[in-house]
Structure formats: C-alpha cells, structure tokens
N, C-alpha and C positions, 0 to 999 in steps of 0.2 A: 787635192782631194784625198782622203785616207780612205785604205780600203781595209774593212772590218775583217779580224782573225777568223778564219774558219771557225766552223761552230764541233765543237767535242763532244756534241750529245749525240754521237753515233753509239755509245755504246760498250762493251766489251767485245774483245776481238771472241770470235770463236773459232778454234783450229783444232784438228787429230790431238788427241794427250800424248805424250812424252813419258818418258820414263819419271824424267825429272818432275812432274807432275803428280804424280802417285803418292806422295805422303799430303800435298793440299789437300786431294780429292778423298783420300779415306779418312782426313779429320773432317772434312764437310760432311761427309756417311755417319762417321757416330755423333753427331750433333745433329745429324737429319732424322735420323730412323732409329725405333726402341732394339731393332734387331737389324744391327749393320751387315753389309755386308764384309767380309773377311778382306785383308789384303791383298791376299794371294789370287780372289777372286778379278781383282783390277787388272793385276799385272798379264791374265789371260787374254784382256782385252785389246791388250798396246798391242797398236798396230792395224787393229781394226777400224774400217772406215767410220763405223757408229759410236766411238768412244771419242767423245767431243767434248773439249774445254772451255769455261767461258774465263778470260783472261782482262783482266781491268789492274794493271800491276803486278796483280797476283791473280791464282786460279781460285774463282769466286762460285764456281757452279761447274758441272758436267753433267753428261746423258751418255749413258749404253746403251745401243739399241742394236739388233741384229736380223736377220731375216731366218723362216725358216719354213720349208715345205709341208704343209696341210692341207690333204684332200687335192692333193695336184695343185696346188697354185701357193705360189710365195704369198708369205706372211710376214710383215713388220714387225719386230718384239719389241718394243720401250722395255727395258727390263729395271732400271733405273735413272733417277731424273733428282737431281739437290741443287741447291743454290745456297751459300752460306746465309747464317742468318740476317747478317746486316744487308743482306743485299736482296733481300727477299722482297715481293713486290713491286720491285723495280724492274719487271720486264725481263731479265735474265731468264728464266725458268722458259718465256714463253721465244725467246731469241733460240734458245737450245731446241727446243722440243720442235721448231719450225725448222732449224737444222736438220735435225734427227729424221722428221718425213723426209724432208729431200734425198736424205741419205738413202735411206728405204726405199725412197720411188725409185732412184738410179739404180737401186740395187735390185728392181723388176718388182718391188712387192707392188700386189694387189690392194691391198690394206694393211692397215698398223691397228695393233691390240696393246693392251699393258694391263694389269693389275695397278688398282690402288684403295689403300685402308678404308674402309665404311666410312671412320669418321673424319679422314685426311680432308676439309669442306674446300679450302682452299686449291688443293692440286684437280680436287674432283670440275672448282670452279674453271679452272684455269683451258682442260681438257675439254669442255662441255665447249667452252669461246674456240675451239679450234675444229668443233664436228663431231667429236666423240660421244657414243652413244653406250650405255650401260647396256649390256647382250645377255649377261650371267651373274651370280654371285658365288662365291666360292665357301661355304661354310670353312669355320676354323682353319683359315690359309694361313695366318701369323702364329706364333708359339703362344701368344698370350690369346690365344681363340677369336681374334676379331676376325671378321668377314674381310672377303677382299671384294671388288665391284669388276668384274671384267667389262673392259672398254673399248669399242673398235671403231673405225669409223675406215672409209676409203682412202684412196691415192688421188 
C-alpha cells in the first residue's frame, strides 16, 4: 500500500524579518502603497517581535505591528500589513495579521487598532472577517487627502 506525500497547502512560513529581508519587503511597500513607507523606516523594526515575514521561497508579504501605552493600558498598533501582488488573496494577508494579534496579545495588549485608506475595500474586507470595528475617521491622514478609517477590535 502507498502512503500519499504530505499535503503543502500549509502555506507560507511566517517568521521575525531578517535583515536580509528588507529589500523584498520595501519592493512589496512601493507596489502596495501610493505613499511607501521609507527604508530606513524597516530597518528600525529588525528585531522586533511584530515585524513578521511571510516566506513561500521568497518573502511574499510582512506586518509591523507594535504595542503602545494609551489611557493606562497596552494598545496593539498594526502599523503596516502588504502582501505582493501575485500572492494577494490567497490568504497571506490574513496568515500575517492573525500572527501579528498573537504577537500583541503576548505582548499584554488589550486591543489592536490600525489605520486603513477609505477606499482600500479589500484590506477594510479582510479586518471586518477578523473583528475589527471602524471607531473614528481621520480626515486628510494620507498626502493625497484621503480619509483613513481607524480600526480596533479586542484580544
């Protein structure tokens, strides 16, 4: 009797980013977003527990995310969340961002917030399937004047 190969639709691995990771993850930033974030701004993150890779060969996606004290009690920040474009919709986005709480909750927060574009329908989709609730709007948050939607949901 033959016994069938295990099955490889586990996924991409997801693990801490690396240095060597930093130039995948800032070409996925200016293909994701009209207003990337900087290089420099990555490189503050190595080494932090919330800077998470998604790795399928290559580094296909990442999430930053960090905690930070408001009103007495730890807060979650998603501060940002890409997934290249070929690999969008395939669950990456939402493997990260279920990461990323975990990260948070370990890390005492109470709840996780994020900013995201008014018209971004997709990421807005994606946050609503995980809990996250519109709290605020932020008039002209991007340079090009769009709205951001603040998002929060619990641990």
């Amino acid at each position: 009797m033959t016994t069938p190969a295990p099955s490889r639709d586990a996924g991409p691995e997801i693990r801490l980013a690396e240095r060597a990771d930093l130039l995948a993850v800032y070409r996925i930033e200016q293909s994701a977003f009209p207003q990337p974030w900087p290089f420099s701004a990555f490189e503050q993150y190595l080494g932090e527990p919330g800077f998470l890779v998604a790795v399928d060969g290559a580094v296909i996606g990442y999430v930053v995310a960090d905690t930070i004290y408001k009103h007495g009690r730890r807060i979650g920040h998603i501060k940002d969340l890409a997934v290249h474009g070929d690999h969008r919709r395939d669950g990456v986005g939402a493997r990260l961002l279920t990461q990323a709480i975990g990260v948070l909750d370990a890390e005492g927060a109470s709840a996780v917030k994020l900013e995201v574009r008014e018209s971004n329908e997709g990421a807005i989709e994606l946050y609503r399937e995980y809990g996250f609730e519109q709290r605020s709007t932020v008039p002209n948050y991007y340079s090009d004047g769009e709205r951001a939607l603040v998002l929060v949901r619990d641990v």
